[in-house]
matplotlib code that plots the C-alpha trace (Angstrom):
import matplotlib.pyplot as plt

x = [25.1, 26.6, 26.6, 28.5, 26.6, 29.0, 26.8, 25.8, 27.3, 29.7, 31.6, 32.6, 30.3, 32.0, 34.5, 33.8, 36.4, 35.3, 34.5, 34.9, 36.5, 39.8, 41.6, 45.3, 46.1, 45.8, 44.6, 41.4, 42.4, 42.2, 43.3, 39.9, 40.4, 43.6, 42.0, 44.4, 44.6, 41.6, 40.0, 35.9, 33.4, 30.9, 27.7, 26.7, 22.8, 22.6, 23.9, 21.2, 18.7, 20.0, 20.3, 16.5, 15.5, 16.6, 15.3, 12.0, 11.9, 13.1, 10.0, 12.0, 11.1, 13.4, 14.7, 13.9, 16.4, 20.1, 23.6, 26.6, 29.2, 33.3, 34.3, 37.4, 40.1, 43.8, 44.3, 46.9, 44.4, 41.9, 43.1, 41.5, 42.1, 38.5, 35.6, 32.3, 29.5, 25.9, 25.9, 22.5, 20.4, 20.7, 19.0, 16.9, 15.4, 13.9, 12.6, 13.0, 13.9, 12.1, 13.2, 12.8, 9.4, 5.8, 6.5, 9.8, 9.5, 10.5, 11.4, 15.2, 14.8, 16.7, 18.2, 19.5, 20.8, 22.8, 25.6, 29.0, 32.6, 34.6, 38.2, 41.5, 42.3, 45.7, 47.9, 50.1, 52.7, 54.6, 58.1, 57.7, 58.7, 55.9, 52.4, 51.0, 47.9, 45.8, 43.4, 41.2, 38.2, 38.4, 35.4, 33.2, 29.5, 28.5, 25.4, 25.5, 22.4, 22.7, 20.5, 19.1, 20.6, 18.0, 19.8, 20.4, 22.0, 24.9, 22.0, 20.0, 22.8, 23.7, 19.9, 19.8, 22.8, 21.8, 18.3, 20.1, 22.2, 19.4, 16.9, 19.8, 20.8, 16.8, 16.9, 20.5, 21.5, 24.7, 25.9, 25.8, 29.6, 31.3, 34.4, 35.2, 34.2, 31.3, 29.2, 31.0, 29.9, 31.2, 28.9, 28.7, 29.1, 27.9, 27.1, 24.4, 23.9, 20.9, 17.4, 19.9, 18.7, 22.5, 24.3, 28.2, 31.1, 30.5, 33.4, 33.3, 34.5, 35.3, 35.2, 33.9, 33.4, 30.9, 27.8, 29.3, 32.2, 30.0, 28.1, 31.2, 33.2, 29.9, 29.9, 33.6, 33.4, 30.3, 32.4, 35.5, 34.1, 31.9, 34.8, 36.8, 33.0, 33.4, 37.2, 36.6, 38.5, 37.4, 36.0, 37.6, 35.8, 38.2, 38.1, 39.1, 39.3, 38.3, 40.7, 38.7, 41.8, 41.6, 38.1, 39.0, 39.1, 41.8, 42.6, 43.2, 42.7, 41.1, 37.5, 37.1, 34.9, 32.5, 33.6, 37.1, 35.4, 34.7, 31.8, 31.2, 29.0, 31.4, 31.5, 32.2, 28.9, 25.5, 22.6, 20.3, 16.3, 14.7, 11.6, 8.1, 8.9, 12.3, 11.0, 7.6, 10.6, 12.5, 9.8, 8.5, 11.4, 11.5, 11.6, 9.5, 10.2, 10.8, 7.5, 5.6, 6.3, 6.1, 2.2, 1.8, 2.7, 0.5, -2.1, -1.7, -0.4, -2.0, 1.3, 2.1, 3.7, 6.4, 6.9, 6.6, 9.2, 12.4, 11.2, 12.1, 15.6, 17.3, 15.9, 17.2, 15.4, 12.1, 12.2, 13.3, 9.8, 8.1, 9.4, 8.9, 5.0, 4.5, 4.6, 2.4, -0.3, 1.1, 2.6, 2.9, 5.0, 7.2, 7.9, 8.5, 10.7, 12.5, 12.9, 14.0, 16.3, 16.8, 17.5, 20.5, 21.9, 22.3, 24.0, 26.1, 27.1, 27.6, 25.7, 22.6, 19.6, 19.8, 22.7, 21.0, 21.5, 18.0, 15.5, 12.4, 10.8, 12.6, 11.4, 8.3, 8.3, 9.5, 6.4, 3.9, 5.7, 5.2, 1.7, 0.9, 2.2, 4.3, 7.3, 7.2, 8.4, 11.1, 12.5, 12.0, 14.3, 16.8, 17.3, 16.4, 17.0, 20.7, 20.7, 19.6, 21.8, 24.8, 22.9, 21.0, 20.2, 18.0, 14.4, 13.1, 10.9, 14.3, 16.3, 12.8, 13.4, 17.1, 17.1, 13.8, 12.0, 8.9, 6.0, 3.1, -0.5, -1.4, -3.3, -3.0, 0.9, 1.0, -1.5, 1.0, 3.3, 0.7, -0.1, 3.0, 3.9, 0.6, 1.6, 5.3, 3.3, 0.6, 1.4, 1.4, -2.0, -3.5, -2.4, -3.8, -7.2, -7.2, -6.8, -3.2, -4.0, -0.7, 1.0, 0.0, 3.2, 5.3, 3.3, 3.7, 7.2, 7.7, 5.3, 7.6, 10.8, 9.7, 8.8, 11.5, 9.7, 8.0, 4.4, 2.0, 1.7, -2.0, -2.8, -0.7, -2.5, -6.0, -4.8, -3.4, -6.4, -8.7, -7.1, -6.3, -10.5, -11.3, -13.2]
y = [48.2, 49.0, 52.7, 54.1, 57.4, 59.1, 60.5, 63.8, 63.7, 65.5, 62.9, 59.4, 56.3, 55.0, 57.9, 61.8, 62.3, 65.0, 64.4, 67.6, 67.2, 68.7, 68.7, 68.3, 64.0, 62.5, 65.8, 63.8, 60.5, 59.4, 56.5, 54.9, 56.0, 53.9, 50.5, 51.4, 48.3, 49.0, 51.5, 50.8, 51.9, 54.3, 54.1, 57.3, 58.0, 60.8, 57.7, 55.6, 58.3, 58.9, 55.6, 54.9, 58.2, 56.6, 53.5, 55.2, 57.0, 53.8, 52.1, 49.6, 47.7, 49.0, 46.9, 47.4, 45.4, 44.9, 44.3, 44.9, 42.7, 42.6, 42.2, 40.5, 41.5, 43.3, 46.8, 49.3, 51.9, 49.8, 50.8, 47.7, 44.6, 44.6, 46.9, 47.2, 47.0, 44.6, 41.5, 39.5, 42.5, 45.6, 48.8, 48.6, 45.6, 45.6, 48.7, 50.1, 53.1, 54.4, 55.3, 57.0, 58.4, 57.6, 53.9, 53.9, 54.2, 51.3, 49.8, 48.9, 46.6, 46.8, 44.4, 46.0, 49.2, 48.7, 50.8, 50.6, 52.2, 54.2, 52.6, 55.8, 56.7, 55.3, 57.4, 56.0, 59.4, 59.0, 57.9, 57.4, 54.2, 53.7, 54.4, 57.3, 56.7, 59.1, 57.8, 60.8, 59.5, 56.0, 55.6, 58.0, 56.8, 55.1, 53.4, 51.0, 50.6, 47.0, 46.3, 43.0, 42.3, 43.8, 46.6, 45.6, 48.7, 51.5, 54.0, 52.5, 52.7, 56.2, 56.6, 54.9, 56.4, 59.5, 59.2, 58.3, 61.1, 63.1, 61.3, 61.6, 65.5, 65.7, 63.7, 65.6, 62.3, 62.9, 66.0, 63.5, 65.4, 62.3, 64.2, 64.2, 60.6, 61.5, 59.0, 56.7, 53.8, 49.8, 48.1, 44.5, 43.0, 39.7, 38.7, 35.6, 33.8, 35.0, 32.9, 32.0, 32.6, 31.9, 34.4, 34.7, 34.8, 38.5, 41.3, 44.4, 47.8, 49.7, 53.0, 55.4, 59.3, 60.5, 59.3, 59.4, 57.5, 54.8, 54.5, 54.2, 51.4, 49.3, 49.7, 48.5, 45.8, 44.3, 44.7, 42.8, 40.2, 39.1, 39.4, 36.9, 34.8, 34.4, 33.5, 30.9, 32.6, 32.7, 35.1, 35.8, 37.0, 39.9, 43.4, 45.8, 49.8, 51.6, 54.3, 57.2, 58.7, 54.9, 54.4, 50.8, 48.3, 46.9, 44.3, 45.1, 41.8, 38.5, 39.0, 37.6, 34.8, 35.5, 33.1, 34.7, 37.9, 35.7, 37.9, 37.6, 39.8, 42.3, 41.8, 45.4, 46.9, 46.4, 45.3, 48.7, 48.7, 51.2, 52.2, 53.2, 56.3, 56.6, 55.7, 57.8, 60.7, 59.4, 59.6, 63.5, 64.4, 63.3, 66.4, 66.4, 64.5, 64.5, 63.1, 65.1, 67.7, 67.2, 66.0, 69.2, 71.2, 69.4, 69.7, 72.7, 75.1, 73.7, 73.3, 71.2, 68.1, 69.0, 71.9, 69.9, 67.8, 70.3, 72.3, 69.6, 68.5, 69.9, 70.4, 73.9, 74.7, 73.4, 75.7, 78.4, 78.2, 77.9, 80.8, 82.6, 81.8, 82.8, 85.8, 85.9, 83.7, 83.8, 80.3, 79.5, 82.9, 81.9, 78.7, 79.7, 82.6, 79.9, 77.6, 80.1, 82.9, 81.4, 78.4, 79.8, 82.0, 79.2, 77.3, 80.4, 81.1, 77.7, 78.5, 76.6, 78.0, 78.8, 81.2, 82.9, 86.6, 87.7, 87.0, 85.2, 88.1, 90.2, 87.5, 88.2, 91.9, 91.3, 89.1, 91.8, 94.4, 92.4, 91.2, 95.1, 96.3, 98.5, 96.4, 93.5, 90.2, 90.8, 94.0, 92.3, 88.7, 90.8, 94.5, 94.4, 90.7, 91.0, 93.9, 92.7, 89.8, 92.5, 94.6, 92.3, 95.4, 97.1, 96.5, 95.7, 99.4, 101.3, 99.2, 100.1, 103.6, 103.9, 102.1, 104.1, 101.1, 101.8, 101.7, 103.4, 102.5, 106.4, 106.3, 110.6, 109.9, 106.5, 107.7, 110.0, 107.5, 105.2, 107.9, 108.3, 104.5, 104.4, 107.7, 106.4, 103.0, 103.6, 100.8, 98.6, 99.9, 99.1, 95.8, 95.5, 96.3, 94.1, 91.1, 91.0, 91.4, 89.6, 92.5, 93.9, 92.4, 95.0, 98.0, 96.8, 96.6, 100.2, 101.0, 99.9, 100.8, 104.7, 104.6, 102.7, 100.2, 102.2, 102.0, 99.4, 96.5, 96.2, 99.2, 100.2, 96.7, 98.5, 101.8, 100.5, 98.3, 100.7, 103.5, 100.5, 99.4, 103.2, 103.6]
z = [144.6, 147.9, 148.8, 152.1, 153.1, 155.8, 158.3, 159.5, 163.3, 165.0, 166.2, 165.5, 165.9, 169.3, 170.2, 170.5, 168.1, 166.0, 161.7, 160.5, 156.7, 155.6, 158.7, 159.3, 159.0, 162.5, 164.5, 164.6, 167.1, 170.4, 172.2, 171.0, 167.4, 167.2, 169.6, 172.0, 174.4, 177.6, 175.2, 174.8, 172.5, 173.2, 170.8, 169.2, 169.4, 166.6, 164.4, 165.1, 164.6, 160.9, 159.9, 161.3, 158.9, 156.2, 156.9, 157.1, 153.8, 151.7, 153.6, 155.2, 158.5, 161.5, 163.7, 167.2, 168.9, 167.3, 168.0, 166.8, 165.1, 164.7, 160.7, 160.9, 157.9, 158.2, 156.4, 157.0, 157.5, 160.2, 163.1, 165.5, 162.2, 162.6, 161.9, 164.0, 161.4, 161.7, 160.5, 162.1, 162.9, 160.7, 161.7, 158.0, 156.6, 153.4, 151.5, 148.2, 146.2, 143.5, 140.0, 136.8, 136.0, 134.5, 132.1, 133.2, 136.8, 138.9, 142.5, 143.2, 146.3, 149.5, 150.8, 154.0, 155.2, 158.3, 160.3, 160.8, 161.0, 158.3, 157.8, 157.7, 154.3, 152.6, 150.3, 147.7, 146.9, 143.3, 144.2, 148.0, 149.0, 151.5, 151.9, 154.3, 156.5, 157.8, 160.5, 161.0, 158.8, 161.1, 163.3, 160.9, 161.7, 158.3, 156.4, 153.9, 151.9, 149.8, 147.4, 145.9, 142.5, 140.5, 138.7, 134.8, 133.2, 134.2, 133.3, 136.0, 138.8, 138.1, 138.6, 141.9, 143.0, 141.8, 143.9, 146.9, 146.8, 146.8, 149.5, 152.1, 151.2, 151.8, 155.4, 157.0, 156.7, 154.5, 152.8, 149.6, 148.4, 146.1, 145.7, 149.4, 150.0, 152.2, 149.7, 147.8, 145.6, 145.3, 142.5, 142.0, 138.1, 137.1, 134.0, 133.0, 129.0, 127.8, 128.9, 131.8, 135.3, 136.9, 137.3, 136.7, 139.2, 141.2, 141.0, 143.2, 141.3, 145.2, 145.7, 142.6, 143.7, 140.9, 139.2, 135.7, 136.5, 138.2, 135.0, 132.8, 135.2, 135.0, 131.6, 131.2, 133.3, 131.9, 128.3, 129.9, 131.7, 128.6, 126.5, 128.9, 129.1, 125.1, 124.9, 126.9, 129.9, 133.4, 135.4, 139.2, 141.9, 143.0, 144.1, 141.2, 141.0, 138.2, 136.4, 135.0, 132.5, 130.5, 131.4, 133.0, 135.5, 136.8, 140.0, 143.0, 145.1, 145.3, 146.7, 150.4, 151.5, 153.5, 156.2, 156.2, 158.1, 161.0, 162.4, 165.6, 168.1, 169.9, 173.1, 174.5, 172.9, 174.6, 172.6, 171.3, 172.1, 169.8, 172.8, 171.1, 172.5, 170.6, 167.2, 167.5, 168.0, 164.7, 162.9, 164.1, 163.5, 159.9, 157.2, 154.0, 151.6, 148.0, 146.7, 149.4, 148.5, 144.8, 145.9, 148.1, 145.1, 142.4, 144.6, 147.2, 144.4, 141.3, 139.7, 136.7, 137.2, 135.4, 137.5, 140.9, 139.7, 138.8, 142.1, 144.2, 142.6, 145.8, 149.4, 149.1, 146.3, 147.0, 150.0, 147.9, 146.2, 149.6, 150.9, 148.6, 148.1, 151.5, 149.8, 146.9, 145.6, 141.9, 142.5, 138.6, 138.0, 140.9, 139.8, 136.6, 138.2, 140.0, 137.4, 134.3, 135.4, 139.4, 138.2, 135.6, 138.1, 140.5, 138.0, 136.9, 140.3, 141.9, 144.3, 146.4, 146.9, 150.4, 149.8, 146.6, 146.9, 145.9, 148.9, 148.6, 149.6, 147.0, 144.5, 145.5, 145.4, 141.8, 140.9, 142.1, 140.0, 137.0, 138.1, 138.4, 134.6, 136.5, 134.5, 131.6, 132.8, 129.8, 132.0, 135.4, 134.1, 131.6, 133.7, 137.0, 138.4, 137.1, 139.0, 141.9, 142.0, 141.9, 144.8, 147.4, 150.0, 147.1, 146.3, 142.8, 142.4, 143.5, 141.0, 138.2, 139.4, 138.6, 135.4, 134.3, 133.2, 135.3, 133.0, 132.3, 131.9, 131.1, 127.7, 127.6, 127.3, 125.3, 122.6, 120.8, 120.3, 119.0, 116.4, 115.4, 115.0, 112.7, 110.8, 110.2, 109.0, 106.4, 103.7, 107.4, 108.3, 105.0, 105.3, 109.0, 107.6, 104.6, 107.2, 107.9, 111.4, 112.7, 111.5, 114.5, 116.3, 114.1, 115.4, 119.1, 119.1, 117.3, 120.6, 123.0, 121.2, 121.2, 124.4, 125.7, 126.8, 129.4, 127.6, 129.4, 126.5, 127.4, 127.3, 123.9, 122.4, 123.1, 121.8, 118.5, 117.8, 118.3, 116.4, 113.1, 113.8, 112.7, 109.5]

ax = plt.figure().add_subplot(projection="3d")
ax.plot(x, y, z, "-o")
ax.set_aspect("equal")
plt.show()
C-alpha cells in the first residue's frame, strides 16, 4: 500500500504558494510553482514537523539528517519533469500500524514514510479534444507512507487505510477528506501459487478516493490477474485505474523501472539536521493519541472497553466526552449519552462533534437532571434533547419547564394516582399477590401514564409495592 496524505500547511513544500482547496485553476502559482528557469526551492519547516508526527505515532525511527532527491519522469501536469521526493534518507524509517482488535489484531509494517511534492491535476472533458491542467495542487507538501508487502486481504487494506485516515485526522497532519484527494490510495497486487513464497509480477491500481472502492479494485484485480495466471496468460507490470460504475480495472500504462526515475540528490536544496532541540519540540507538541486515550478512559473513568473504543472513533468526539466530564462525574451516563442519542444526531446531521449544537456543558446539565429524578432518561433522550438541538441558547430545566415533564418525587401527590391505578386493577392485584409479581410492570406504566409521566418512578415503585404488600 502506498498512501499520499496531503499535509496540513498553508503553503507549498518549497514555495509560499498557498493550498487552500477549491480555488479557481491556476490562481494558486508562482514562478516557482511552474520551475520557471532561476527559480529555487525554499523548504517548508511546518512540513517536516508533520511528517516527523507521524513518524512518531507509527513508532518509526526519524531520521535526523536527510536530503532530498529529484524523481525524474515527464507528465503534463509536473510542472519541473521531475518531482522533489526522498529517495536515500526518508524522514520515517520503519514503524507499524496497528489493526483490528483482540485475536484479530495485527501489525502492518512500514517500510518508510517519506516527503515529497504533489503533481497539478489533469482533466479529461467529454468531447474536448485536449486535456486541461490545473497546476494549483503542484508543490502541495505530501507523505507517503509505504508499507512492506504484508497485507493479504481487501478487508485488511480498507482497515489500514481506514486507520490511517484516522491516526493523521488525530495528529493535524491531514484532514483525511478522500473525495477531495487530500488522502488518496495506490495499492500494489501480486499474486503467489499456494505453498509458494514468490510472489507474482506487481501492478499498481493509482489513485482510489474511498475506502470501499479500495477494497473492491483489490478485490477485482486479485480476480483478474489469477484468471489470466490460470489461462496460461501473463501478467504485466503496469499502472491501471480502477472504474467504480463496472467495478474494474483497467490499464493505464506500462509500470516504470526503477532506474528510469534516475534519482539523483537535488542540488538546489540543502541537507536538513533535525537538532535535539527540534525533535524534543516535535514530540511536545504531539496531541493524544488514539490508544491513549482509549487507556485514559479504561482506566481514568472506569469505562468499558467497549465504550473507550467507539469514544475515540474521531478526535472530535473523544473531546466531546472530555469536555463534557469536566462537568460531571457520571462518566458512564455521558458516554452512554454520547454514544446513543449524540452519536445519532451527529450522524443525522452530518455534523462533527465540535460543531454539535448542544454544549458539553448543556450535556452535562442534562445528566444531572436525570441523575436528580427531576426527569427519566426516556424524557431527557426522546423530549428535551430534540429540543435542545432545535434551541441551543436554552437550558435543559427551562426546556423541562415548558414541556411540563419536570417530575415529582412528592408521595402526598403521587399516592392518589397509585390508588386509583390499584382500584381500576383488582383482578391485576390478585394476581400480584398470588406471585405474579412481574405484573408489577403493568401497574407502573398506568403510574406514569396518569400522571403524565411526571411521577418519580422510584418513588411510585415504593408506593405501589407497599400498597399491593398490604394484608
Amino acid at each position: 500500500m502506498e498512501v499520499h496524505a496531503q499535509l496540513l500547511t498553508a503553503s507549498k513544500i518549497f514555495a509560499s504558494d498557498s493550498v487552500a482547496y477549491g480555488n479557481e485553476p491556476n490562481t494558486q502559482i508562482s514562478a516557482i510553482t511552474l520551475a520557471h528557469p532561476g527559480t529555487l526551492p525554499k523548504l517548508n519547516r511546518k512540513a517536516i514537523e508533520l511528517a516527523a508526527r507521524m513518524g512518531i505515532a507509527c513508532r518509526s525511527e526519524i531520521s535526523r539528517n536527510m536530503i532530498f532527491d529529484r524523481k525524474n519522469y515527464f507528465y503534463p501536469d509536473l510542472p519541473k519533469g521531475y518531482q522533489i521526493t526522498q529517495d536515500r534518507t526518508p524522514i520515517c524509517k520503519g514503524g507499524y500500524i496497528t489493526i483490528g482488535e483482540g485475536e484479530t489484531q495485527q501489525q502492518v509494517i512500514l517500510n518508510r514514510i517519506h516527503l515529497e511534492e504533489d503533481a497539478g491535476k489533469s482533466t479529461h472533458p467529454e468531447n474536448e479534444p485536449g486535456t486541461w491542467v490545473d497546476f494549483n495542487r503542484a508543490g502541495t507538501a505530501l507523505i507517503e507512507i509505504v508499507t512492506e508487502p504484508v497485507i493479504h486481504s481487501s478487508t485488511d487494506a480498507s482497515a489500514f487505510l481506514a486507520e490511517v485516515r484516522k491516526l493523521v485526522r488525530y495528529l493535524d497532519v491531514c484532514d483525511g477528506n478522500m473525495e477531495e484527494g487530500s488522502l488518496r490510495c495506490d495499492a500494489n497486487v501480486s499474486i503467489r501459487p499456494v505453498r509458494s513464497n514468490q510472489l507474482g509480477k506487481k501492478v499498481e491500481i493509482k489513485n482510489m478516493n474511498s475506502i470501499r472502492n479500495v477494497q473492491r479494485a483489490i478485490d477485482s484485480e486479485i480476480a483478474r490477474q489469477i484468471e489470466l495466471t490460470e489461462r496460461g496468460e501473463e501478467i504485466i507490470s503496469e499502472t491501471r485505474l480502477f472504474d467504480a460504475a463496472s467495478g474494474k480495472t483497467f490499464g493505464m500504462r506500462t509500470k516504470e523501472e526503477l532506474n528510469d526515475y534516475r534519482y539523483f540528490p537535488d542540488p538546489d536544496l540543502s541537507p536538513v539536521i533535525i537538532s535535539e532541540q527540534w525533535f524534543t519540540e516535535i514530540k511536545s507538541a504531539m496531541p493524544a493519541l488514539p490508544w491513549e486515550l482509549e487507556q485514559k478512559f479504561i482506566e481514568e473513568f472506569k469505562l468499558p472497553a467497549y465504550d473507550a473504543q467507539v469514544l475515540t472513533e474521531t478526535k472530535e468526539l473523544a473531546q466531546y466526552f472530555l469536555d463534557v466530564c469536566n462537568h460531571t462525574k457520571n462518566y458512564k451516563a455521558a458516554s452512554n449519552w454520547i454514544m446513543g442519542p449524540v452519536k445519532s444526531a451527529l450522524n443525522e446531521l452530518t455534523l462533527t462533534a465540535n460543531h454539535f449544537p448542544v454544549t458539553p456543558v448543556t450535556l452535562a446539565e442534562l445528566i444531572k437532571l436525570v441523575d436528580s429524578g427531576m426527569v427519566s432518561f426516556s424524557v431527557a433522550s426522546q423530549r428535551i434533547f430534540p429540543e435542545l438541538l432545535k434551541n441551543s441558547a436554552l437550558s435543559p430545566m427551562e426546556v423541562a419547564q415548558q414541556l411540563n415533564v419536570v417530575q415529582t418525587s412528592d408521595e402526598d401527590s403521587i399516592q392518589p394516582v397509585v390508588e386509583s391505578v390499584l382500584t381500576d386493577f383488582p383482578d391485576k392485584v390478585a394476581e400480584y399477590r398470588k406471585g405474579k409479581k412481574g405484573i408489577i410492570a403493568m401497574f407502573m406504566g398506568e403510574v406514569m401514564k396518569r400522571s403524565k409521566g411526571k411521577a418519580d418512578p422510584k418513588v411510585a415503585n415504593k408506593l405501589l409495592v407497599k400498597k399491593l404488600e398490604e394484608k
